[in-house]
MMTF fields as JSON, N, C-alpha, C and O atoms, coordinates in Angstrom:
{
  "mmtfVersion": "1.0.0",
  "mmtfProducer": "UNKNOWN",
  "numBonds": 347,
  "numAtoms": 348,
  "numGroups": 87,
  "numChains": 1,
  "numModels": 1,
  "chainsPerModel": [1],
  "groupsPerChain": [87],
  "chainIdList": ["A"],
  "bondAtomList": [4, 2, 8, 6, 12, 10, 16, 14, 20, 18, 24, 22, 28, 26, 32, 30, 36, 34, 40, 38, 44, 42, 48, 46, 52, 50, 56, 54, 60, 58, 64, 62, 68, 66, 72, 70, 76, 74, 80, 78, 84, 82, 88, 86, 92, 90, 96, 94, 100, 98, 104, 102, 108, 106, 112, 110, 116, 114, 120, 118, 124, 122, 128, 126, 132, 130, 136, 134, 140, 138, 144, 142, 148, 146, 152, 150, 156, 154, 160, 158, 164, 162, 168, 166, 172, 170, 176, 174, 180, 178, 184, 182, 188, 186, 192, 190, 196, 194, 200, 198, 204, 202, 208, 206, 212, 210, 216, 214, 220, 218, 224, 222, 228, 226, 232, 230, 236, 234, 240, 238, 244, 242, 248, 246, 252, 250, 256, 254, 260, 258, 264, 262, 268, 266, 272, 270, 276, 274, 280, 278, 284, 282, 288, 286, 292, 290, 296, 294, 300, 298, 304, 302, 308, 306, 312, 310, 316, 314, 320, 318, 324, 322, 328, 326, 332, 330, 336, 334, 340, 338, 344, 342],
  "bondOrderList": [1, 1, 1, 1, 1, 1, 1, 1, 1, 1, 1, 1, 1, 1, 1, 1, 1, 1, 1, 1, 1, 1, 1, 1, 1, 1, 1, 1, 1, 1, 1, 1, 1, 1, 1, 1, 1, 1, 1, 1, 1, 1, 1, 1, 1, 1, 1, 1, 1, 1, 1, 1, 1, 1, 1, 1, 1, 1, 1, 1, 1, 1, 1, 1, 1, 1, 1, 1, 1, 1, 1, 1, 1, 1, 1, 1, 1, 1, 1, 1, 1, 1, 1, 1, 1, 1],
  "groupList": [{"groupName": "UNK", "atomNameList": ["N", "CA", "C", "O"], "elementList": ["N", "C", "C", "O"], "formalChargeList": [0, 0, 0, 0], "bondAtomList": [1, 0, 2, 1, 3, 2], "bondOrderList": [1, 1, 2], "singleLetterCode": "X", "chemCompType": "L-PEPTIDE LINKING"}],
  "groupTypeList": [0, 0, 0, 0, 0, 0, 0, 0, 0, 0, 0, 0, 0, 0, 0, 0, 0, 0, 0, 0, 0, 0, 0, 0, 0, 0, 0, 0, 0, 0, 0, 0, 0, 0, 0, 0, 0, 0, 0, 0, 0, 0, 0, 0, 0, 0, 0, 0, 0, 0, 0, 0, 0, 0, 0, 0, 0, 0, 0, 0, 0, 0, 0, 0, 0, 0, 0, 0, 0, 0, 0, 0, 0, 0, 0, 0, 0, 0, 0, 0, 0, 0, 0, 0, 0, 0, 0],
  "groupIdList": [1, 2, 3, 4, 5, 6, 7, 8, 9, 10, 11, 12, 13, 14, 15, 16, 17, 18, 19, 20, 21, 22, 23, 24, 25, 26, 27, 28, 29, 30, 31, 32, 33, 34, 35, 36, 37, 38, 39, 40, 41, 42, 43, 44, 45, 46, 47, 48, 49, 50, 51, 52, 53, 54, 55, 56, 57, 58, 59, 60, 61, 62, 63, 64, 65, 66, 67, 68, 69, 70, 71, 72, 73, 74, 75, 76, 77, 78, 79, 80, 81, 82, 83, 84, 85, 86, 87],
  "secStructList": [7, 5, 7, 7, 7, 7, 1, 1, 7, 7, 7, 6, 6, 6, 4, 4, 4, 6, 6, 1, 6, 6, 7, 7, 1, 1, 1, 1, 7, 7, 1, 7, 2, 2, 2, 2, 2, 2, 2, 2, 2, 2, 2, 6, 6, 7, 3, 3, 3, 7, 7, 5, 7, 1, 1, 1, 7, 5, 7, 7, 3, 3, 3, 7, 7, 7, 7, 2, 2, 2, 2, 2, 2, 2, 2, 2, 2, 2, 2, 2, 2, 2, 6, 7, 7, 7, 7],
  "xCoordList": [-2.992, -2.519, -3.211, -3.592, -3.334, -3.931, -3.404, -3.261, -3.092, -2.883, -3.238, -2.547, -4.373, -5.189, -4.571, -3.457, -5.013, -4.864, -5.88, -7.082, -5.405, -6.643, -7.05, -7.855, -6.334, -5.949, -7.285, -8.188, -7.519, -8.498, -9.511, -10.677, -8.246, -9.148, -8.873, -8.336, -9.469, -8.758, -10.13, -11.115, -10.207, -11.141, -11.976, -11.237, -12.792, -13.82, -13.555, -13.645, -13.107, -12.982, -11.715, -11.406, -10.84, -9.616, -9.287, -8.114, -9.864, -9.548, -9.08, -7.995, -9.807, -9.132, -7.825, -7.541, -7.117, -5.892, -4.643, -3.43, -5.529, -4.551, -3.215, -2.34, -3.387, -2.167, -1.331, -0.221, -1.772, -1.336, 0.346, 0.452, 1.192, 2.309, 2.353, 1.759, 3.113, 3.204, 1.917, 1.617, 1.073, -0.044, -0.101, -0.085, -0.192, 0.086, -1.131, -2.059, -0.863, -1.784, -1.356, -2.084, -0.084, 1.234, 1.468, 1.542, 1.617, 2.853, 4.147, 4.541, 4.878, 6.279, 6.2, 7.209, 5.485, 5.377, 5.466, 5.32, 5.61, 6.582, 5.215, 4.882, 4.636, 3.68, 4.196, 3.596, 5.167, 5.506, 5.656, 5.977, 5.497, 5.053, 3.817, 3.753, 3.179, 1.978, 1.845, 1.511, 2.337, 2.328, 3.846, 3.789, 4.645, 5.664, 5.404, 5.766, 4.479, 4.222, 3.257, 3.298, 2.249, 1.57, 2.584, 2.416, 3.272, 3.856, 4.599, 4.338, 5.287, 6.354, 5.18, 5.078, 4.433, 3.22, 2.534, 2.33, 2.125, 1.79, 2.757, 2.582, 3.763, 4.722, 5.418, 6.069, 5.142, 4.81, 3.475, 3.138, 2.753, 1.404, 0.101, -0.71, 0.384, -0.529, -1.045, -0.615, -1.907, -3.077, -2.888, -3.223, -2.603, -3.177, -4.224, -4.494, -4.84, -6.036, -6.132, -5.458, -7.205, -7.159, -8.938, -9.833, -9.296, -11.086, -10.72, -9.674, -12.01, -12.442, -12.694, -13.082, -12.162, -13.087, -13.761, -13.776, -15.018, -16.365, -16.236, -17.135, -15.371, -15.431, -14.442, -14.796, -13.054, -11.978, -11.131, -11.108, -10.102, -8.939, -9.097, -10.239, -7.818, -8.259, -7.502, -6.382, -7.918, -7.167, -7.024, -7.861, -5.165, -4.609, -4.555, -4.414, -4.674, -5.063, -3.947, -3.846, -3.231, -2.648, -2.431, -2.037, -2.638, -2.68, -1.041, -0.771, -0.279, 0.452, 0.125, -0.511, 0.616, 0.213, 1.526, 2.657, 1.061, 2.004, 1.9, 0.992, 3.663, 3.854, 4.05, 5.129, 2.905, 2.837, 4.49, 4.469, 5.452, 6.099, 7.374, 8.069, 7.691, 7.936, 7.908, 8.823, 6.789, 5.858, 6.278, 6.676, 6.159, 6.541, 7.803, 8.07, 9.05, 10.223, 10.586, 11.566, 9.678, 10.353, 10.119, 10.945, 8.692, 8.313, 9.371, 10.01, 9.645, 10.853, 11.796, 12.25, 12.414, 13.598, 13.585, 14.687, 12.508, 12.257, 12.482, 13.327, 11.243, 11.472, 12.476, 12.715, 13.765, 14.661, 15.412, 15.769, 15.451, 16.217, 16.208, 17.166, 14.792, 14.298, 14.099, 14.015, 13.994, 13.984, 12.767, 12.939, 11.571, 10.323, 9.687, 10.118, 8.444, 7.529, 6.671, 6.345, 6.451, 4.834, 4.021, 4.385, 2.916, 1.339, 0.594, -0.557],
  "yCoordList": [5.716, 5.197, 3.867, 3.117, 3.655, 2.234, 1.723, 2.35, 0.168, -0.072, -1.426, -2.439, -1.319, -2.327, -3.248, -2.937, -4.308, -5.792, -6.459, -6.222, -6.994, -7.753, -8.765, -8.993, -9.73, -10.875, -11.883, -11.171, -12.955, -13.579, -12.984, -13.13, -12.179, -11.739, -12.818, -13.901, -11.954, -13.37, -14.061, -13.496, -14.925, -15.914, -15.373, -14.763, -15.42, -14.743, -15.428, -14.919, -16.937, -17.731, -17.525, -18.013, -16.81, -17.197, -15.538, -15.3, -14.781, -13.089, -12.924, -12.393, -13.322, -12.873, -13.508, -13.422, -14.166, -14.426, -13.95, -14.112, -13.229, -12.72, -11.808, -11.671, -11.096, -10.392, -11.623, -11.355, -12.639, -13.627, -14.247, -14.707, -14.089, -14.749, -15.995, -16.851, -16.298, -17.957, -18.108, -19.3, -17.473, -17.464, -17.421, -16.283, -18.735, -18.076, -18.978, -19.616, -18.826, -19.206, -19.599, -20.253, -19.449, -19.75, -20.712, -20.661, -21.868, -23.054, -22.59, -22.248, -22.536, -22.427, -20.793, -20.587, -20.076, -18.965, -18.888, -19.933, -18.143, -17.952, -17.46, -17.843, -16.557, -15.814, -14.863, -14.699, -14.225, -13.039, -11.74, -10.918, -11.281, -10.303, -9.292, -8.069, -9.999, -8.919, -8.448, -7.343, -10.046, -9.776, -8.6, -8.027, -8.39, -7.783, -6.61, -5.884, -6.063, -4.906, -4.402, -3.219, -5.288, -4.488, -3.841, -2.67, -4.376, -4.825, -3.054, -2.162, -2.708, -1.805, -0.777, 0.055, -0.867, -0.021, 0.671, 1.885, -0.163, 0.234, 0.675, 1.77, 0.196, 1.012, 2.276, 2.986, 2.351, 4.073, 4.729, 5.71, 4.126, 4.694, 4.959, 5.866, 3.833, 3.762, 2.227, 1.156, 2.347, 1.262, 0.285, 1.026, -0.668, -1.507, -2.415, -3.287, -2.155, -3.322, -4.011, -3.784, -4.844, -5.091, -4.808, -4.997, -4.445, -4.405, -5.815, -6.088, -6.427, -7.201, -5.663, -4.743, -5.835, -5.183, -5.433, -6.645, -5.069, -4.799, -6.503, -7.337, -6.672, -7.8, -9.162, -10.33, -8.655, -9.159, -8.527, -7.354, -9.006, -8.574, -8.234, -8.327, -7.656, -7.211, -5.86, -5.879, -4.607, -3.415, -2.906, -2.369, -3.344, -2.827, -1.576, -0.909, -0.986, 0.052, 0.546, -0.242, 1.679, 2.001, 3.324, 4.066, 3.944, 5.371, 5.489, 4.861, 6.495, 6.551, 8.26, 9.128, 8.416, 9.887, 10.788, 10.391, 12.14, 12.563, 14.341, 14.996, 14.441, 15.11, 16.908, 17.228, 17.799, 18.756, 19.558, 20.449, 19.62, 19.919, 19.685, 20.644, 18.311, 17.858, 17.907, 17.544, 18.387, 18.361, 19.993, 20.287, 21.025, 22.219, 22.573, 23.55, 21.451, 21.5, 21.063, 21.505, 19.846, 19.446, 20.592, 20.887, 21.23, 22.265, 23.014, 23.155, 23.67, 24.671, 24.067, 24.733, 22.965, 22.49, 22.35, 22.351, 22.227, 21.679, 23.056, 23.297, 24.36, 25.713, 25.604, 25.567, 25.475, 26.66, 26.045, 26.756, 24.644, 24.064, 24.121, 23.946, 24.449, 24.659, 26.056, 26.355, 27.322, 28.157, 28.53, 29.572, 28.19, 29.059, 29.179, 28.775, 29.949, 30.553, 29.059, 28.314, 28.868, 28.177, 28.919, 29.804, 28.618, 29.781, 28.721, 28.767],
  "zCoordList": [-1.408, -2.645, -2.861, -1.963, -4.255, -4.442, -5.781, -6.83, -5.448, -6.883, -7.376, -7.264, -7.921, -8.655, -9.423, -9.846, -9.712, -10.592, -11.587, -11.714, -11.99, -12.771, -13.118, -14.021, -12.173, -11.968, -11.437, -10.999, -11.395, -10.624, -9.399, -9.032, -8.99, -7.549, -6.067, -5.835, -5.453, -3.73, -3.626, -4.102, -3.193, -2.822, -1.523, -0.75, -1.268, 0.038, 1.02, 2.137, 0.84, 1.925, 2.398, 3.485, 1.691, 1.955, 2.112, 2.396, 2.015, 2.04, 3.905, 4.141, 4.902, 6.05, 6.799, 7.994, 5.763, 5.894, 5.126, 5.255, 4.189, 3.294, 3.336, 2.481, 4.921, 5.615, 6.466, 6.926, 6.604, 7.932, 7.088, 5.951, 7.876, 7.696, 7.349, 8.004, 6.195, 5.632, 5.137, 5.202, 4.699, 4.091, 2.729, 2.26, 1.61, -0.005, -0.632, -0.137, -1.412, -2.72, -3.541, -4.288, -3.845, -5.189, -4.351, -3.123, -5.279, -5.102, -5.269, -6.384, -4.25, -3.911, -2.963, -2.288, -2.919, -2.596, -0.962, -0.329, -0.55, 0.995, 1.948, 3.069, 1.119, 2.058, 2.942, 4.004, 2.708, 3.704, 3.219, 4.077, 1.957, 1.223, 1.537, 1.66, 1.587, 2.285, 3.743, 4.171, 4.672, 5.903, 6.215, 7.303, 5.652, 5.684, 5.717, 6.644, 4.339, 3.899, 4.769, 5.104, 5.243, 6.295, 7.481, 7.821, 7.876, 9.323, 8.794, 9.602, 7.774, 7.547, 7.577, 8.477, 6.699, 6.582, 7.776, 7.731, 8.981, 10.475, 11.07, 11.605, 11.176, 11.879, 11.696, 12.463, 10.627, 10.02, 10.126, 9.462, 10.992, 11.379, 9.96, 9.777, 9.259, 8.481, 7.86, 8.289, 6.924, 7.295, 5.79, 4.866, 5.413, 4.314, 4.226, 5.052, 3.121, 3.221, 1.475, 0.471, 1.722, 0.348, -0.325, 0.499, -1.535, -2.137, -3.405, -3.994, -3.444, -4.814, -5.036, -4.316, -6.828, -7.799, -8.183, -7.968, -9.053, -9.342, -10.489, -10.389, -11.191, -11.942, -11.766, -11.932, -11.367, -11.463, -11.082, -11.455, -10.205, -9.814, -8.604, -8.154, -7.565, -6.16, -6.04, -6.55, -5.428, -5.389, -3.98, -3.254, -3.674, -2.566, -2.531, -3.556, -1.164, -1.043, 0.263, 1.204, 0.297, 1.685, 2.061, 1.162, 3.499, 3.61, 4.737, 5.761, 4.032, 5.404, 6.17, 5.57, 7.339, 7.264, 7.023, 6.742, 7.212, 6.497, 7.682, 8.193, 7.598, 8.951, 8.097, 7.598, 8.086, 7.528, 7.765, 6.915, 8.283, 8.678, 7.785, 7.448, 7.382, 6.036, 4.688, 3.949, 4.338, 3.219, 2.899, 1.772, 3.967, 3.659, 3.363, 2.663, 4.11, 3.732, 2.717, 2.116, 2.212, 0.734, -0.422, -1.286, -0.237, -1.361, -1.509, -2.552, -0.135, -0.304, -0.812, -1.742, -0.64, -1.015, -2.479, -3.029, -3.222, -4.56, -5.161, -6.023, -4.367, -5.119, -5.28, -6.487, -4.364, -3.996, -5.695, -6.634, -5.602, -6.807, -7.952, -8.705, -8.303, -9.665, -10.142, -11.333, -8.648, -8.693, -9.172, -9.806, -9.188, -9.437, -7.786, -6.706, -8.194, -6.886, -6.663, -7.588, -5.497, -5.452, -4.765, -3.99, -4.997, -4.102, -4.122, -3.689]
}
């Protein structure tokens, strides 16, 4: 999943801190928002990062994985509710 901005963008100098706790950029801002979201993010065995876009803005990006086993139970669960076929 990814979800883009369009905002200034992060600074290059300042991009490999951008997960680090107490780390902000906003005046008054806490800095534990991102480091948080990573932290919840890995421990579900998946990855956040951040891209500059091509002009402006920066687009977070995160993969979690996903347990096929699950995924087949929700389908069914959804058929069974709505009552159509899936193939």
């Amino acid at each position: 999943m990814a979800v883009e901005d369009a905002g200034v963008g992060i600074d290059v100098t300042k991009a490999a801190r951008l997960f680090d706790a107490f780390f902000t950029t906003k005046p008054g801002g806490m800095g534990m928002g991102l480091s948080i979201s990573r932290s919840i993010i890995e421990r579900h065995g998946g990855r956040l990062w951040a891209t500059p876009n091509p002009t402006h803005g920066t687009t977070f990006h995160f993969t979690l994985p996903v347990d096929e086993h699950d995924v087949v139970s929700a389908v069914g669960a959804a058929t069974e509710t709505i009552g159509v076929g899936v193939r």
